[in-house]
C-alpha positions as CSV (number, residue, x, y, z in Angstrom):
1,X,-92.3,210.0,56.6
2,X,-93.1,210.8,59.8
3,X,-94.3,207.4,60.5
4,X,-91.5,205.5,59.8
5,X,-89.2,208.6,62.0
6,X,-91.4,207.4,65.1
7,X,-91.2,204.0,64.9
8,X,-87.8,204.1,63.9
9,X,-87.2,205.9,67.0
10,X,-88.6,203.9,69.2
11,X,-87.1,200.1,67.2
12,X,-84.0,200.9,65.7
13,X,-82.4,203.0,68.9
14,X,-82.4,206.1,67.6
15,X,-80.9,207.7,70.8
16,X,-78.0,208.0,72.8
17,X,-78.6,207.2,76.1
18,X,-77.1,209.7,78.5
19,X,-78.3,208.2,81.8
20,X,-76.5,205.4,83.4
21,X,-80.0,203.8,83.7
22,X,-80.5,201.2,86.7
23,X,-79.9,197.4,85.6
24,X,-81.5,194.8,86.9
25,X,-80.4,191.5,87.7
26,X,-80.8,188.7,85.4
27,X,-84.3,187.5,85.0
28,X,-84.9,184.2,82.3
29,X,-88.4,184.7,82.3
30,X,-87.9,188.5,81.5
31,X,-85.8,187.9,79.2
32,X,-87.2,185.8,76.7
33,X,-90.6,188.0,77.5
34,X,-88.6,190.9,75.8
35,X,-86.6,189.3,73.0
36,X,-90.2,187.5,71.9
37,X,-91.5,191.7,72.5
38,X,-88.4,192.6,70.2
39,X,-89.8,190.1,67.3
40,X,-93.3,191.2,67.4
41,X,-92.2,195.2,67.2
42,X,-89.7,194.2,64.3
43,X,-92.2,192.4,62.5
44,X,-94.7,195.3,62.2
45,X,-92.5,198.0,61.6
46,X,-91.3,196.1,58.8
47,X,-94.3,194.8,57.1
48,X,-95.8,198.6,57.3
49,X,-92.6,199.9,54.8
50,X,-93.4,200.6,51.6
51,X,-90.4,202.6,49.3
52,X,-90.2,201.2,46.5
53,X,-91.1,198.8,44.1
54,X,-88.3,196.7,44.5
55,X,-88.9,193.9,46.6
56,X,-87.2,190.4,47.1
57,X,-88.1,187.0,47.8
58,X,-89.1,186.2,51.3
59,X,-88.5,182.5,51.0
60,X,-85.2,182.9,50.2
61,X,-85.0,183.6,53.7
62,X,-84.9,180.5,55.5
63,X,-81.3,179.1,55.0
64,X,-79.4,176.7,56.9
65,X,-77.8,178.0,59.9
66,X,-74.6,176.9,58.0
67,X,-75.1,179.1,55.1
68,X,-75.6,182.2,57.3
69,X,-72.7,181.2,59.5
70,X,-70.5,180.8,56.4
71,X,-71.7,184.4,55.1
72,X,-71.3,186.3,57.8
73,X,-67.3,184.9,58.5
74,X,-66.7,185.6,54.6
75,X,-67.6,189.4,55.0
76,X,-64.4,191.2,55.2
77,X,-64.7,192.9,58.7
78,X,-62.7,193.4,61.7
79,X,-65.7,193.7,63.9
80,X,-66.3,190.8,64.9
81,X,-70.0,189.6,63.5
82,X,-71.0,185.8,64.8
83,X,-73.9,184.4,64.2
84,X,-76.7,183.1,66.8
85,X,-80.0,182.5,67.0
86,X,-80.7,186.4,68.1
87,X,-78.6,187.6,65.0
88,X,-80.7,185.1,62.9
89,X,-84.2,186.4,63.7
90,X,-83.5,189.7,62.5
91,X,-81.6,188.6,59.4
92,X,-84.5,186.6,58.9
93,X,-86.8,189.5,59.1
94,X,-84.5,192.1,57.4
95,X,-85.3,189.5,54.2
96,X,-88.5,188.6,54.8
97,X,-90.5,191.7,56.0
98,X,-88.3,194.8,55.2
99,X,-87.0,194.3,51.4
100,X,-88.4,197.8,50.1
101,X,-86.9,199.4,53.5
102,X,-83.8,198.2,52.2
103,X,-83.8,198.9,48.7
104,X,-84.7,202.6,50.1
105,X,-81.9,202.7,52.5
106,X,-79.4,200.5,49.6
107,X,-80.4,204.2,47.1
108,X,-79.3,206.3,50.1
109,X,-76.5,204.7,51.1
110,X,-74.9,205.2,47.0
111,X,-74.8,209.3,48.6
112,X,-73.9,208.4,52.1
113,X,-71.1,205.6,52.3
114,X,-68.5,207.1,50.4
115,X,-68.5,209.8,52.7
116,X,-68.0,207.3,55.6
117,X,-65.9,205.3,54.4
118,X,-63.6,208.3,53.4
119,X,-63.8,209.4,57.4
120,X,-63.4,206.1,58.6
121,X,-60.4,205.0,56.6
122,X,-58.7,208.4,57.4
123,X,-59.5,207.5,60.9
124,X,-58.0,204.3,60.7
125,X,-61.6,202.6,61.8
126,X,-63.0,199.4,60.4
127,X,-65.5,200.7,57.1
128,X,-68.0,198.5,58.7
129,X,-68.9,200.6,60.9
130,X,-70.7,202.6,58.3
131,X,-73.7,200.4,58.9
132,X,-74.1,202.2,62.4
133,X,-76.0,205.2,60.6
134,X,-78.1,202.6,59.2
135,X,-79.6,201.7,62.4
136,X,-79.3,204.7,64.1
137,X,-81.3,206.8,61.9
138,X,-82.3,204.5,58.8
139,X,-79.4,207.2,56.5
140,X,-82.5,209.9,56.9
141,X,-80.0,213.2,58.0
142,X,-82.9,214.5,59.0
143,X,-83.9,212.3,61.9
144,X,-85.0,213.3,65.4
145,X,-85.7,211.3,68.3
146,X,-88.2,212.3,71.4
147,X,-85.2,211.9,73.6
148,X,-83.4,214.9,71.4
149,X,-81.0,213.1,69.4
150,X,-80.4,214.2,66.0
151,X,-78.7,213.8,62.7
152,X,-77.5,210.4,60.7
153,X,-75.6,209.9,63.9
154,X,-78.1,210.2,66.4
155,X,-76.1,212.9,68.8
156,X,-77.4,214.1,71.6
157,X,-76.5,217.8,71.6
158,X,-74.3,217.2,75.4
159,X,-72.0,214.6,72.7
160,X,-72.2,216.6,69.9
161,X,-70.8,219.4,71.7
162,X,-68.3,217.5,73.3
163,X,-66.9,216.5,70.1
164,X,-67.0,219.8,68.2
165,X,-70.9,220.4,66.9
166,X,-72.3,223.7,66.4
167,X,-75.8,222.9,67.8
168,X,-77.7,226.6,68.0
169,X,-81.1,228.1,66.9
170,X,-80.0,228.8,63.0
171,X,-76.8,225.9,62.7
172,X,-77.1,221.9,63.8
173,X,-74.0,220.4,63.2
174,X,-75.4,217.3,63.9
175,X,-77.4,217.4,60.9
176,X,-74.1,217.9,58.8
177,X,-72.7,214.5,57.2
178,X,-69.6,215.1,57.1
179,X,-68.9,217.2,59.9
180,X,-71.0,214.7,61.8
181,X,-69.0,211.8,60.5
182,X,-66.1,213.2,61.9
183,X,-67.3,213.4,65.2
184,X,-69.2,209.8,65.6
185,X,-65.5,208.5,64.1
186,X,-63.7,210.4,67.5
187,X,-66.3,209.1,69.7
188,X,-66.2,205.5,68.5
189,X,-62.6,205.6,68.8
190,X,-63.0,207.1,72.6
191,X,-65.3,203.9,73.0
192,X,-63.2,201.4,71.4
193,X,-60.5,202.9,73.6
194,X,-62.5,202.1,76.9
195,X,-63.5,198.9,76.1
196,X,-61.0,197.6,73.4
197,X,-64.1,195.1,71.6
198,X,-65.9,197.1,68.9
199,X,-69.1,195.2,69.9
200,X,-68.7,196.6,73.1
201,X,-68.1,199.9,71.7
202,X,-70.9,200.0,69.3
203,X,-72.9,198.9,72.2
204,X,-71.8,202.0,74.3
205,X,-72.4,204.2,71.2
206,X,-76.4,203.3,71.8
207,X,-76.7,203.0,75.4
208,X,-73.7,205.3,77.0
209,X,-70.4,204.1,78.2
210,X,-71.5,203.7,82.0
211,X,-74.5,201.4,80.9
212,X,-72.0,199.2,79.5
213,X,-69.4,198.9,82.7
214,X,-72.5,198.3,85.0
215,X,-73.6,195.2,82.7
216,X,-69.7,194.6,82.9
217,X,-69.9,194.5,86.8
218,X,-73.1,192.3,86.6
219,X,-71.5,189.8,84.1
220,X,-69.2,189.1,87.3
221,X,-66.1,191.1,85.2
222,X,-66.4,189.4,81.3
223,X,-65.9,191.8,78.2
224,X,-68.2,190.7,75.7
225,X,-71.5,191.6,74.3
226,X,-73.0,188.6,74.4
227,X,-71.9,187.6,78.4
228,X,-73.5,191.0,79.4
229,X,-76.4,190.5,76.5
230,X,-78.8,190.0,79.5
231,X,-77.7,193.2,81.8
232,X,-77.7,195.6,79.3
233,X,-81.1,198.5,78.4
234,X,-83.5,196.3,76.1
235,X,-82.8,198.8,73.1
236,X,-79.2,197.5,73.3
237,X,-79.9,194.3,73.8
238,X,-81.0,194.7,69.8
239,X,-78.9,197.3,68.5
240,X,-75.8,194.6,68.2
241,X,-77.6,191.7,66.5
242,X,-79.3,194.5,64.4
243,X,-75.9,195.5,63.1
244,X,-74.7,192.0,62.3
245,X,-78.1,191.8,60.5
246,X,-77.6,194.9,58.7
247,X,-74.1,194.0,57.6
248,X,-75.5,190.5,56.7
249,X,-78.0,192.2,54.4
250,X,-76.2,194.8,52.8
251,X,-73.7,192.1,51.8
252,X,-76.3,189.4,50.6
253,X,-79.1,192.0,49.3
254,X,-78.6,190.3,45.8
255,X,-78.6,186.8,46.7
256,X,-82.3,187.5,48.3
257,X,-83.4,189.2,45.6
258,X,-83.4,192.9,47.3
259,X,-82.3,195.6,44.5
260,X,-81.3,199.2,45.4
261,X,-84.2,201.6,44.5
262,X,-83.8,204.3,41.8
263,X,-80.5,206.8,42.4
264,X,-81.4,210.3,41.9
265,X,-78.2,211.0,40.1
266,X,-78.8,214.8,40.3
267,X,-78.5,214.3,44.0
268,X,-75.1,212.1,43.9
269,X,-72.5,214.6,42.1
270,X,-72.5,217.9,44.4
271,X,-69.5,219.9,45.6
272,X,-69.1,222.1,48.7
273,X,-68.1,226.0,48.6
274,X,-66.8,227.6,51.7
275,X,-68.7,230.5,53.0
276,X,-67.9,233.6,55.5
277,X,-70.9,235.8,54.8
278,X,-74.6,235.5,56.0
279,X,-76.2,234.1,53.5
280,X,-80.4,232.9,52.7
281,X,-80.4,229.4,50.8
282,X,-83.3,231.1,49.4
283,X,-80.9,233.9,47.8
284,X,-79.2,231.0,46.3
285,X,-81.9,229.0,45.1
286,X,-83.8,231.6,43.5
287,X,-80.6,233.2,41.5
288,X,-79.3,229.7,40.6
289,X,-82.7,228.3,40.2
290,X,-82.0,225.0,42.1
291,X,-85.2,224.1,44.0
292,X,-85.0,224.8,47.8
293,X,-86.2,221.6,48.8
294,X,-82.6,220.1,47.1
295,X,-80.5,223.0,48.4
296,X,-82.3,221.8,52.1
297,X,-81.3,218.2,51.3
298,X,-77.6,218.9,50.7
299,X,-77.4,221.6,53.6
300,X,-80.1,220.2,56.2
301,X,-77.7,221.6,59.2
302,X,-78.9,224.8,58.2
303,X,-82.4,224.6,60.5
304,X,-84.0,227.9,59.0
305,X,-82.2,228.0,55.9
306,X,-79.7,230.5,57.1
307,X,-75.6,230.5,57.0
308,X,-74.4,232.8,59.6
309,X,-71.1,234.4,58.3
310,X,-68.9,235.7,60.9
311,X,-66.6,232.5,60.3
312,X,-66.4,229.4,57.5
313,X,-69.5,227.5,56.6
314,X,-69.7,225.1,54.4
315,X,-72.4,225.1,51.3
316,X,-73.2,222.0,49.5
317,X,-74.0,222.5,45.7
318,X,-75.0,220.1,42.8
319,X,-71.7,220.0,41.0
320,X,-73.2,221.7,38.0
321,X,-73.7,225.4,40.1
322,X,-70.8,225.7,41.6
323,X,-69.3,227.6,38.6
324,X,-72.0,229.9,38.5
325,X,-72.5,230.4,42.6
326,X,-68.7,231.6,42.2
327,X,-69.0,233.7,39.7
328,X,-72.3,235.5,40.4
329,X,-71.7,235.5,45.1
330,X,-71.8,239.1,44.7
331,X,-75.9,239.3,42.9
332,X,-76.7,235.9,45.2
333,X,-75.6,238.0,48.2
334,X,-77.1,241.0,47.0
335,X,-80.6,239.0,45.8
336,X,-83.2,240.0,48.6
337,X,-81.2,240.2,51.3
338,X,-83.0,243.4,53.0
339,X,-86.1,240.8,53.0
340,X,-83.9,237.7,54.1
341,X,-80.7,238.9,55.7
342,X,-81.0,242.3,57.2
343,X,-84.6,242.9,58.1
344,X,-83.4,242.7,61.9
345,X,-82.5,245.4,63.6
346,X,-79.1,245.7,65.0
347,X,-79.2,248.9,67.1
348,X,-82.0,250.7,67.9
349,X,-82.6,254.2,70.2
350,X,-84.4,253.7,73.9
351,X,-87.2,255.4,73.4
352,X,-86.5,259.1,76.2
353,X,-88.2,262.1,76.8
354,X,-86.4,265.4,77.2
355,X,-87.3,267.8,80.5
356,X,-87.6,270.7,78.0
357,X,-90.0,270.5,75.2
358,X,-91.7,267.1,76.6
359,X,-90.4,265.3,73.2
360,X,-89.1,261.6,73.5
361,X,-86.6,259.7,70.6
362,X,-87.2,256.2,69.3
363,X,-85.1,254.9,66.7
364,X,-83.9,258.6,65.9
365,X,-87.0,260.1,65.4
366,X,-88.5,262.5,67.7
367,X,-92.2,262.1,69.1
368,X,-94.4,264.3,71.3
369,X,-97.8,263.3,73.0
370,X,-100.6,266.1,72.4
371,X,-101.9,268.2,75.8
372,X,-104.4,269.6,76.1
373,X,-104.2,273.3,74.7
374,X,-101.7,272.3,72.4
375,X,-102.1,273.7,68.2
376,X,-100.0,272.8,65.6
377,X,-98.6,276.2,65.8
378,X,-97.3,276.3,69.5
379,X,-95.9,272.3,69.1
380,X,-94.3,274.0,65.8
381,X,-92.3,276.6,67.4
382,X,-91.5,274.4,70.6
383,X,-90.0,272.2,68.3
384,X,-88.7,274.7,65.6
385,X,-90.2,273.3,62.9
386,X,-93.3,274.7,61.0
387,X,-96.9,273.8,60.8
388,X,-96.2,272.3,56.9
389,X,-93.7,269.9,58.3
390,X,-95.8,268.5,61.1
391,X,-98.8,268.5,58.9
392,X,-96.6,266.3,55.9
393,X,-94.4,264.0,58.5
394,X,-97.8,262.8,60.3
395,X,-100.0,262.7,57.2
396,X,-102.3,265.8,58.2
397,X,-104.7,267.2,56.2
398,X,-105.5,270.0,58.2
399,X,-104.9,271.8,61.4
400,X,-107.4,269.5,63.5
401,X,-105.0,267.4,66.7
402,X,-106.3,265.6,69.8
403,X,-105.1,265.1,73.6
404,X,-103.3,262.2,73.9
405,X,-102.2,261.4,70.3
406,X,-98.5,261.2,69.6
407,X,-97.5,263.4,66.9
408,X,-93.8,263.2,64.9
409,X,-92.1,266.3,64.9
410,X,-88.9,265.4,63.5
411,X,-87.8,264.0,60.1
């Protein structure tokens, strides 16, 4: 897992680019340097995957140029998704190297697309763009990048913020599907706005609007990815022909023999509950006895497996639960929770001595520190309490007390 997170990260762009990086000016022999850099990285990445048993045929691969061409114009897509030499390398390698990386990310998508595609019609956006997950974080929710980007999405927290993400120590909206889903639809939009060209946009969604206007100003004023292909951060450079690839696959996958792994179907039907109270996932697995590792899957924005309260949350439930987690809230609440919930203090009394007896408080409980001289008996009456009540609140056997010590003289 952790392998394929890291070199996803570092191939697939799993990053949002903040920085309006320096570009330089055009450089052939760079260039084709990087894009024959690209190919290499691709081909090992893929050839290390290994999900599932269902692979295709890699010489189903090489097709005319014709036959691709003709594919990619029947998809039914408003971005625009022409075919070149660059988009045919990583078609070419999608088939040939990264079948069982498919088929893995084919299962996934059964869970994930629908919920695009709900956002993105609503939004009025072209349902293609649900392939932008796919190379942003390969559909694993639970992907991070070293640059801090998180989420199916890829946010970095600055954007997810921006657009309405709770991104704290216990809550990482970023790591929520749907709620992120609605953000990455607002900020696409804000991009397509800019730019009006949605390769342009998806381009700007990687490297950060003001990468894209510099390669703009370089291209001597022309709008389209593939005029500003050479000015533009080498991770961009790929992240367009990699979504024309991925569209290209996901519509083909059967023609080259590449089969969607095994659905966990106890994964696909859930249903959400709305929540206003501090709640412990544990509380809720162990009551409804639904395995924590699923209730993490379904709620992964929840970072240490708490809900907050104080306002709505939202808890996602396999459909069969839900039923039972209304009905029984009170003992799920109730299950634990001095262990899970409250076991944090949320007042507590400075500890203060007092200029007459010498006696300090902490927490409501009042301490003295043993002098020299001191007996149980003069601490007692100082105190007014008896030598039977020190002797039980401190755990004293006898009458036996030292310098120093601090002795409880309150209950």
């Amino acid at each position: 897992m952790k392998r394929l997170i890291y070199i996803l990260t570092f191939l697939l762009c799993l990053t949002h680019v903040q920085a309006e990086d320096s570009i330089p000016a055009r450089s052939e022999t760079a260039d084709a340097s990087l894009d024959s850099i690209d190919i290499r990285l691709f081909d090992w990445m893929m050839a290390g995957l290994d999900t599932t048993a269902c692979a295709g045929s890699p010489d189903t691969a090489m097709l005319a140029d014709s036959t691709y061409k003709r594919r990619l114009q029947a998809l039914p897509c408003i971005v625009e998704l022409p075919y070149n030499p660059i988009a045919k390398r990583y078609i070419q390698r999608y088939i040939k190297f990264g079948p069982r990386h498919t088929a893995r990310i084919m299962r996934e998508a059964e869970y994930y697309f629908p919920i695009f595609e709900e956002a993105l019609g609503r939004h009025g956006l072209p349902y293609e763009l649900k392939l932008v997950p796919v190379i942003e974080s390969a559909l694993r929710p639970m992907a991070r990048s070293r640059a801090g980007a998180a989420g199916l999405w890829q946010f970095m927290p600055v954007t997810a913020k921006r657009y309405g993400l709770e991104v704290n120590s216990l809550v990482d909206e970023r790591l929520d599907v749907y709620k992120s889903t609605e953000a990455a639809c607002a900020f696409l939009q804000a991009l397509y706005d800019i730019f009006g060209d949605w390769n342009l946009a998806i381009a700007a969604y990687n490297c950060g609007p003001g990468n894209v206007r510099k390669a703009i100003q370089y291209a001597g004023g022309k709008r389209d990815f593939w005029s500003i292909y050479p000015y533009l951060p080498h991770e961009t450079r790929m992240y367009v022909p990699l979504f024309i690839a991925a569209n290209y696959v996901f519509g083909y996958a059967g023609e080259h023999g590449i089969c969607p792994d095994t659905i966990r179907t106890d994964r696909m039907l859930t249903d959400t509950i709305v929540i206003n109270r501090r709640m412990h996932l544990k509380q809720v697995a162990d009551v409804l006895d639904i395995p924590i590792d699923d209730l993490r899957y379904l709620n992964p924005q929840y970072t240490r497996d708490i809900l907050p309260g104080n306002k709505d949350y939202r808890l996602c439930l396999p459909v069969d639960h839900t039923v039972t987690f209304i009905t029984q809230q009170d003992s799920i609440l109730a299950y634990n929770a001095k262990e899970l919930i409250h076991d944090r203090r949320s007042e507590i009394d400075v500890a203060q001595h007092t200029s007459v007896t010498g006696g300090y408080m902490v927490n409501g409980t009042m301490y003295y520190k043993i002098k020299h001289g001191d007996t149980l008996a003069l601490i007692a009456k100082k105190f007014h309490v008896t030598v039977d009540q020190l002797q039980k609140w401190n755990g004293l056997k006898g009458t036996n007390i030292y310098a120093g010590k601090n002795l409880r003289v309150s209950p």
